[in-house]
C-alpha positions as CSV (number, residue, x, y, z in Angstrom):
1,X,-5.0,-6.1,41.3
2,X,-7.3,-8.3,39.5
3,X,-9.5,-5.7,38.4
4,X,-7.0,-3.5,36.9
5,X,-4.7,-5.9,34.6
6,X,-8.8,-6.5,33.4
7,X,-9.1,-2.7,32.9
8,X,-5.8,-2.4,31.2
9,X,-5.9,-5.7,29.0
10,X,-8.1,-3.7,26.2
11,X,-5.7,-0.7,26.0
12,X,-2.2,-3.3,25.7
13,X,-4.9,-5.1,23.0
14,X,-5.3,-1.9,21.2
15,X,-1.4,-0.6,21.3
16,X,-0.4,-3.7,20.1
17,X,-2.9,-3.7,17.3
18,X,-1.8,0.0,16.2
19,X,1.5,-1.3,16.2
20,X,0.7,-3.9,13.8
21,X,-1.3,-2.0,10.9
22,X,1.5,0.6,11.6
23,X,4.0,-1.7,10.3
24,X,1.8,-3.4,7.5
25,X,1.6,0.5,5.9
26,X,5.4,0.5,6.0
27,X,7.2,0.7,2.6
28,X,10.4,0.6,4.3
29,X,9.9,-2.7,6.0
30,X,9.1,-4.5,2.5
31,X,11.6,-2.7,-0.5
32,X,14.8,-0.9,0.1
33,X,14.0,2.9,-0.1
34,X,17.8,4.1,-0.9
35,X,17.3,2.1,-4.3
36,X,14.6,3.4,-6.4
37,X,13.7,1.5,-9.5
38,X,12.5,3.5,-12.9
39,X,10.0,1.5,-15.3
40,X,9.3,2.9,-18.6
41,X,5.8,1.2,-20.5
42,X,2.1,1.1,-21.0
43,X,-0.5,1.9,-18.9
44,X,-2.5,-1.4,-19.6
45,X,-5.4,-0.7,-16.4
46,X,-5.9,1.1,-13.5
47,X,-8.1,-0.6,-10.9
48,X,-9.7,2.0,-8.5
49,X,-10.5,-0.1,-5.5
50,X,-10.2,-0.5,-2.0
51,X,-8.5,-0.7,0.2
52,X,-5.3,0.3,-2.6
53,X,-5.7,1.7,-6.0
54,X,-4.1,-1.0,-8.3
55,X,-1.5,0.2,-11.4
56,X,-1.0,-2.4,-13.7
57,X,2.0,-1.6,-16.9
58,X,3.5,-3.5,-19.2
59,X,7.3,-2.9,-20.0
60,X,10.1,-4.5,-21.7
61,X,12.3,-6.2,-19.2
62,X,16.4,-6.8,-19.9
63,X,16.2,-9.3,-22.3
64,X,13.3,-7.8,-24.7
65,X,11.0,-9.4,-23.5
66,X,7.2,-8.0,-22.1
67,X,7.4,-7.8,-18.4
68,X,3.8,-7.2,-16.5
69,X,4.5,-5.0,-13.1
70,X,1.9,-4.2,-10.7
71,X,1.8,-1.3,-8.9
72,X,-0.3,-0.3,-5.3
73,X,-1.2,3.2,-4.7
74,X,-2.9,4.8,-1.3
75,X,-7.1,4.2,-1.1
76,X,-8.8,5.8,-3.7
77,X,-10.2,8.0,-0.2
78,X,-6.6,9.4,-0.2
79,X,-7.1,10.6,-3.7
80,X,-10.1,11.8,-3.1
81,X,-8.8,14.0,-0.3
82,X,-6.2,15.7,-3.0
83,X,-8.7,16.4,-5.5
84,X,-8.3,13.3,-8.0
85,X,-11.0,11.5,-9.0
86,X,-11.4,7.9,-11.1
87,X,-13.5,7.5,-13.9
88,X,-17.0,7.4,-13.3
């Protein structure tokens, strides 16, 4: 008996882990997905990095005023898998 909770602790390890990244990839989890938000601005940078592409825009918020919002995309290997590539 011994043995085989050894054998099997590796594979519980490994679901568990799954189970975790799973949920860390999970939009859902963070923002409400029935309430999408629209923001108008400029494009001030676009960081193409691991492990998310970073969007960075500049927009005027309710009272006027400039409001920076930052933005995280899929990995720039997702991209590349469509067909778009960053500047070189």
């Amino acid at each position: 008996m011994k043995r085989y909770c050894l054998a099997l602790a590796p594979a519980v390890f490994a679901l568990l882990a799954a189970t975790s990244i799973s949920a860390h990839h999970s939009p859902s989890a963070i923002f409400d997905m029935k309430k999408p938000v629209a923001v108008k601005g400029t494009l001030t940078k676009v960081d193409w990095v691991n492990p998310h592409i970073v969007i960075l825009l500049d927009a005027k918020g309710a009272n006027g005023a400039t409001e920076s919002w930052k933005f995280e995309s899929n990995p720039p290997s997702w991209f590349k898998k469509v067909g778009v590539r960053g500047r070189s």
